[in-house]
C-alpha positions in Angstrom: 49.3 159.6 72.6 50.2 155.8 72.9 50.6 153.9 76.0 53.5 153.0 76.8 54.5 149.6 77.7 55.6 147.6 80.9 59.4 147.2 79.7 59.0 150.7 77.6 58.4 152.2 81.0 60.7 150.3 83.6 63.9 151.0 80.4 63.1 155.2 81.2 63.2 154.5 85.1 66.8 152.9 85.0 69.6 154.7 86.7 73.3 153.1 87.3 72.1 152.4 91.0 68.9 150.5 90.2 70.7 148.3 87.7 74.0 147.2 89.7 70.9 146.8 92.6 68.7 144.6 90.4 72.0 142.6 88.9 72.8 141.8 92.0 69.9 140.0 92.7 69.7 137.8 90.0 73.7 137.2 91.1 72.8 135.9 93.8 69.9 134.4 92.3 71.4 132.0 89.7 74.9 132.9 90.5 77.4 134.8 89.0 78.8 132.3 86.5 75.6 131.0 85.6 74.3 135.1 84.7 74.2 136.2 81.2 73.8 139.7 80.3 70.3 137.9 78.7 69.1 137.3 82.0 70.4 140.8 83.1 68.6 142.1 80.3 65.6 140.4 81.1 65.1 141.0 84.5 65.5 144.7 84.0 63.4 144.7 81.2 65.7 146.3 78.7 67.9 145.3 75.6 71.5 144.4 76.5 71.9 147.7 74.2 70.6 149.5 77.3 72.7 147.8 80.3 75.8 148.9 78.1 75.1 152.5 78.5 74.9 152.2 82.2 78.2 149.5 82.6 81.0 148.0 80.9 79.8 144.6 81.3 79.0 142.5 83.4 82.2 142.2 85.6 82.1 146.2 86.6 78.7 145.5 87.9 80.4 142.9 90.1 83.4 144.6 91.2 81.0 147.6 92.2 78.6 145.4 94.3 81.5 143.6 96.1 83.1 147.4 96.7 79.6 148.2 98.2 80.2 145.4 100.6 83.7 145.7 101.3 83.7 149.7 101.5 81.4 149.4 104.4 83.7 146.9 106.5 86.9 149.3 105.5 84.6 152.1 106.3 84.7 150.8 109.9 87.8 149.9 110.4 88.7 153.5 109.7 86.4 154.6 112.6 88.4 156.0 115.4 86.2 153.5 118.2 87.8 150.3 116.1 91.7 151.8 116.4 91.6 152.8 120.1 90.5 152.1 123.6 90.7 148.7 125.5 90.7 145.9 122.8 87.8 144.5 123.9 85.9 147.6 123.6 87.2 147.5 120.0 86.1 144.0 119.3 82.8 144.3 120.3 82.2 147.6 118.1 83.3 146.0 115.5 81.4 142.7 115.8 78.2 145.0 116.0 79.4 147.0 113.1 79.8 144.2 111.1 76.3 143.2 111.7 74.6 146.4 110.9 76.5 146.6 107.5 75.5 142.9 106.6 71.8 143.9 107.4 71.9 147.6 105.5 74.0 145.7 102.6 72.4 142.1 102.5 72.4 141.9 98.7 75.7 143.0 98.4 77.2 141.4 101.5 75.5 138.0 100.3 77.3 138.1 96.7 80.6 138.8 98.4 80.5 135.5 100.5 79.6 133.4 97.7 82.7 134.6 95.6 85.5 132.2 95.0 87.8 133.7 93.2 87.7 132.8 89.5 87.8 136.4 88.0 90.3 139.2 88.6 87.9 140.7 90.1 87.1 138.0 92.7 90.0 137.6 93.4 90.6 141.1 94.3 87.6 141.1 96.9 89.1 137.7 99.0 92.3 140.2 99.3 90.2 142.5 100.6 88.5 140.4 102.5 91.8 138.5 104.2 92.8 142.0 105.0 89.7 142.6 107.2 90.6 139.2 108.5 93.6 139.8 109.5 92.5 142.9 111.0 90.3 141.1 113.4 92.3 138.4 114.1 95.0 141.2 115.3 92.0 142.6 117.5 91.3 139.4 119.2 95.2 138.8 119.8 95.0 142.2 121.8 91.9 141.1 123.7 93.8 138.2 124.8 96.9 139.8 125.6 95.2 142.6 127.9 92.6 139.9 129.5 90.0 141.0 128.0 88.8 137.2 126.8 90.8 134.1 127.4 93.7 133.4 126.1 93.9 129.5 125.4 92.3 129.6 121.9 94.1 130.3 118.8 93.1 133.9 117.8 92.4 132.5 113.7 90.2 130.1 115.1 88.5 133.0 117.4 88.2 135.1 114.3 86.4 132.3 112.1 83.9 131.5 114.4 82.9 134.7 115.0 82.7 135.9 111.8 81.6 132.1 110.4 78.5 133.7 113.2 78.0 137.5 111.4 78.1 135.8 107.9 75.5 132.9 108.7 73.3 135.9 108.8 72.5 135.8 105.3 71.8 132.5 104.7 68.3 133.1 106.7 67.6 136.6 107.9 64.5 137.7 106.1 64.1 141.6 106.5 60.5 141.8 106.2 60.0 139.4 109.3 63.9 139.5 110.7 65.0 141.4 114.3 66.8 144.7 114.1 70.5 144.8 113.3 70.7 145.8 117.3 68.8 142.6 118.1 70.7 140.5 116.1 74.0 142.1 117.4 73.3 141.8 120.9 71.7 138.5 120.6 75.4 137.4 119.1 77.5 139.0 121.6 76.1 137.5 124.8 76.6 134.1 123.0 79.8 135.0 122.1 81.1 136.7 124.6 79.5 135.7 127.3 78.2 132.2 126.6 75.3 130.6 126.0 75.0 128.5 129.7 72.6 129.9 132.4 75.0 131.2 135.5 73.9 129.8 138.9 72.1 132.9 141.2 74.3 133.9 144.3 72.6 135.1 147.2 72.5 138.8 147.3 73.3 139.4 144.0 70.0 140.0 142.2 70.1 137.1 140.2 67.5 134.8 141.3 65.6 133.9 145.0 68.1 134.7 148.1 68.6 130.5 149.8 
């Protein structure tokens, strides 16, 4: 019987999942508009012939990796512990969430942020993703209105810098060598939430050496 060669091999072992995971890194590789479904091809090791029989083209593989994203934050926001309870409580879950997505979904989560827009189908995910905006911003409105953080900063602005935070994630967490999603979620809201200066020990308190 014949070998069987490298790209004869790795054409058998393709499923739908394995090519919308390995488009999705040469997306975010050479970016979306600068992908042909050569270099899709190519990196998969198979005849364009071949992608076809798994997908459309190559929008449906980028509408399905920005759903992966985006189903995850919806996901969420579904959860009964973002819709009730105090509305700090609710923030904080879903600043957490947020982070554990991004770290389960970096690929995915990574392509969404770099979309702007130029295809139906881009512009379809920045809905979606003003949606889960606005959620949030709603959130941090209710936080402020039951005292639950201050209330002299515009709630937009609140929502940007937080999530300008989560987001800034991909640009340098490296799984291999990275913290945890818990880590990286805690890490965030004690800066956030709490700030980043050092508050002065009280006697008594357990903070620090009683004067």
């Amino acid at each position: 019987m014949a070998t069987q060669t490298p790209a004869r091999q790795r054409r058998r072992g393709h499923d739908p999942e394995s090519v919308l995971s390995i488009a999705v890194g040469v997306f975010n590789e050479r970016g979306y508009d600068g992908t042909s479904m050569e270099d899709l091809a190519r990196a998969l090791g198979v005849t364009k012939s071949a992608i076809y029989y798994h997908v459309p083209g190559k929008e449906q593989l980028l509408s399905r990796a920005l759903d992966r994203a985006l189903d995850g934050l919806f996901a969420m926001v579904a959860d009964p512990r973002a819709g009730s309870g105090p509305a700090i409580d609710r923030l904080e879950y879903v600043v957490r969430q947020s982070v554990r997505i991004l770290i389960d979904r970096l690929p995915y989560v990574t392509l969404l942020l770099r979309v702007r827009g130029n295809s139906a189908t881009e512009q379809a995910a920045l809905e979606r993703r003003r949606d889960f905006d606005r959620f949030v911003s709603q959130l941090v409105k209710e936080a402020a209105a039951e005292g639950g953080i201050r209330a002299d900063v515009d709630p937009a602005l609140v929502t940007r810098l937080l999530f300008g935070a989560v987001n800034s994630i991909t640009e340098w967490y490296q799984p291999a060598r990275g913290a945890s999603a818990e880590d990286l979620s805690d890490a965030l809201l004690k800066m956030l939430f709490n700030g980043l200066r050092a508050q002065p020990s009280r006697p008594g308190d357990g903070t620090g050496p009683e004067n």
